[in-house]
C-alpha positions in Angstrom: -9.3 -30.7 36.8 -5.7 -31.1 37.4 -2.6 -30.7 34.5 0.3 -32.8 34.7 3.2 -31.1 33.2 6.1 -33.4 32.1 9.8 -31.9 32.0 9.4 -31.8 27.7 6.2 -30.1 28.0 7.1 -26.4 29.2 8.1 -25.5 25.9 5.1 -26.6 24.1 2.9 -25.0 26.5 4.7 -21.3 25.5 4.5 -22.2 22.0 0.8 -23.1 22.6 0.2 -19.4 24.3 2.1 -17.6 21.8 -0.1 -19.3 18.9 -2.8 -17.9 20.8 -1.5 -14.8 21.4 -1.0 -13.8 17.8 -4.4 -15.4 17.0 -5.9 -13.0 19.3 -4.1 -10.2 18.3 -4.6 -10.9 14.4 -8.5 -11.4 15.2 -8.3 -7.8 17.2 -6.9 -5.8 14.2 -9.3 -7.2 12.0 -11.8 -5.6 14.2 -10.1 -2.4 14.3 -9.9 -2.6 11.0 -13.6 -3.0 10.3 -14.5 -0.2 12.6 -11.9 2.0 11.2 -13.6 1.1 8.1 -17.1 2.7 8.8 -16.0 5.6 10.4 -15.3 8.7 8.3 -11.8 10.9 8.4 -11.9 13.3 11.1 -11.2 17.1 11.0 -12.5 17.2 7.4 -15.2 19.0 5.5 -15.0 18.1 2.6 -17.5 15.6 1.4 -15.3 13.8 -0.4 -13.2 12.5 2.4 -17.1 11.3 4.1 -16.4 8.4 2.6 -13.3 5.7 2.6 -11.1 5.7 -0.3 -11.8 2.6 -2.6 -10.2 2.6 -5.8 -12.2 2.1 -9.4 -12.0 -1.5 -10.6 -9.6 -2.0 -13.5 -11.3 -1.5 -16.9 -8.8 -2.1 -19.2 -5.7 -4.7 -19.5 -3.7 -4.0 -22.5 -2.7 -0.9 -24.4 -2.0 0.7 -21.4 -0.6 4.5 -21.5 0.9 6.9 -18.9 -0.9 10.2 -18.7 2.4 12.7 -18.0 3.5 11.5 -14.6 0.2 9.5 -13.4 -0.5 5.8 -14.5 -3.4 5.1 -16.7 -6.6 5.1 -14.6 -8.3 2.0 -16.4 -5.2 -0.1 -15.9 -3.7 0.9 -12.8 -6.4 2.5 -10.5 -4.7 1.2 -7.6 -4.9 -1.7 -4.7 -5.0 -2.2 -1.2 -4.5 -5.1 1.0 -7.8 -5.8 2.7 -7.6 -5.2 6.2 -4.5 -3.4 6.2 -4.4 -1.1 9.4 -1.4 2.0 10.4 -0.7 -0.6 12.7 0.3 -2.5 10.2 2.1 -0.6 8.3 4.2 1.3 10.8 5.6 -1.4 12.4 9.0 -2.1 11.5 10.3 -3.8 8.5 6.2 -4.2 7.1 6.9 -2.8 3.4 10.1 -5.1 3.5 8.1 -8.1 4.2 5.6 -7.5 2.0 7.3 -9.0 -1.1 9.6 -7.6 -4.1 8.1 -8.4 -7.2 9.3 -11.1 -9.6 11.0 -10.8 -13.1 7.7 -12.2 -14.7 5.5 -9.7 -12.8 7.4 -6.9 -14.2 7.6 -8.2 -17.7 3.4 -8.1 -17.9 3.5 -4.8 -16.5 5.7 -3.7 -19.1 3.9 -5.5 -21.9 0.2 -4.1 -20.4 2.0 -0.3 -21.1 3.2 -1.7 -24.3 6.7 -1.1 -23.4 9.3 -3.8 -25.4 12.6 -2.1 -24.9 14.3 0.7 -22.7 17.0 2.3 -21.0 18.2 1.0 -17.2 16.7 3.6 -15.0 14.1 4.9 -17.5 11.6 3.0 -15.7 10.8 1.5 -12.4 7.9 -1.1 -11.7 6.2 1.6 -9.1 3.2 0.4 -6.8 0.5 3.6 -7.1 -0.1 3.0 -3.8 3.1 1.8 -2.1 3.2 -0.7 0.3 4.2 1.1 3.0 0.7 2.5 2.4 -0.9 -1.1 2.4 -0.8 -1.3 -1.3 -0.8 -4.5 -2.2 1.4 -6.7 -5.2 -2.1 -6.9 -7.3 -1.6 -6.0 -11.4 -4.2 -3.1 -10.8 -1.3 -1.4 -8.3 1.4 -1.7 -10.9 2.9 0.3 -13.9 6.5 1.3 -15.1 6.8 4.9 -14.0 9.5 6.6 -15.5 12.5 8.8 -13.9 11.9 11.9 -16.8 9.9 14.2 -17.0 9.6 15.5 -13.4 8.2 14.4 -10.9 9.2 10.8 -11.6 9.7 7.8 -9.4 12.2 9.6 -7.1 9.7 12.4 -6.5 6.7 9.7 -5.9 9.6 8.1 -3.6 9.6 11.1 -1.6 5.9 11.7 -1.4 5.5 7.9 0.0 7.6 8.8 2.6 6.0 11.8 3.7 2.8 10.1 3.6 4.5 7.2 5.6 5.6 9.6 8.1 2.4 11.4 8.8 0.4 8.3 9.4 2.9 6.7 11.3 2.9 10.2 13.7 -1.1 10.2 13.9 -1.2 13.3 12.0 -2.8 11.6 8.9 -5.2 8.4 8.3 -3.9 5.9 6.4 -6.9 5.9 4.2 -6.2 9.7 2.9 -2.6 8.7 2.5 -3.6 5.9 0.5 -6.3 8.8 -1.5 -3.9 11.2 -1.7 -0.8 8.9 -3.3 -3.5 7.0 -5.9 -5.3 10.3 -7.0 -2.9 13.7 -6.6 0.7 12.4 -5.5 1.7 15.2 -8.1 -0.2 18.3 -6.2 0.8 16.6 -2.6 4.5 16.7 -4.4 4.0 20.4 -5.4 2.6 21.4 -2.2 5.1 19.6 -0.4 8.0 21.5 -2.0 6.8 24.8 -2.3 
């Protein structure tokens, strides 16, 4: 079979190889991702990390309440973007591009924890698990953590860039990270300042 390329089809050829080029490589991470997905942590033995982190479905919707510096469980157990990958989330720029929430969004969060009124500062809309940990924009990873008492949001800050850091230099799977900063970001904070 021969190919006759005209003098304005070039370009549309590269376009046509790139297309499939990301196709490829989108349909190869999902992959990963599944396999990733069946095998357990390594260099653990603890039974707890035998299995991936998955976090509890959300029980409740209103009336929501903080329990000291932790979200409550039934309204903000935390969640993930499916298929997410460290791949994905250390390359640069990914917890930019995965989206700033909108003025409305924030409002129900604040209604959920029954919050009507407050200071500047006294709260920020947090993600439990932070998108630069594949958490994802979902209501079930959202809740107004507050700055006081300590740790607050600058402390969880800190901890989601530790975690960050550690996947992102293969010394940590991102599915611990994403364990760790939805179950005991507090004792990760306190170990990582001692």
């Amino acid at each position: 079979m021969l190919i006759v390329i005209h003098n304005k089809a070039p370009h549309m050829i590269g376009l046509a190889i790139v297309t499939v080029l990301i196709a490829l490589s989108a349909f190869l991470m999902l992959r990963h991702a599944r396999q990733a997905g069946n095998s357990s942590p390594t260099g653990s033995s603890s039974s707890q990390f035998n299995t991936l982190f998955q976090p509890k479905p959300v029980s409740k919707k209103l009336h929501c309440r903080t329990v000291g510096a932790l979200p409550d469980p039934g309204c903000t157990p935390g969640a993930m973007i499916t298929g997410i990958t460290q791949e994905h989330v250390c390359a640069p720029g990914y917890a930019q591009a995965a989206g700033s929430l909108s003025q409305n969004q924030q409002r129900l969060v604040y209604s959920a924890y029954d919050i009507a009124l407050h200071a500047p500062d006294q709260y920020q809309i947090d993600h439990l698990i932070s998108t630069d940990l594949g958490g994802s924009n979902d209501p079930a990873n959202l809740w107004p953590q507050s700055g006081e008492p300590k740790p607050g949001y600058k402390e969880k800050d800190a901890v989601e860039a530790e975690l960050h850091k550690r996947v992102c230099d293969g010394k940590m799977r991102l599915n611990e990270a994403q364990r760790i900063i939805a179950t005991d970001w507090v004792g990760f904070y306190a170990r990582m300042t001692q």
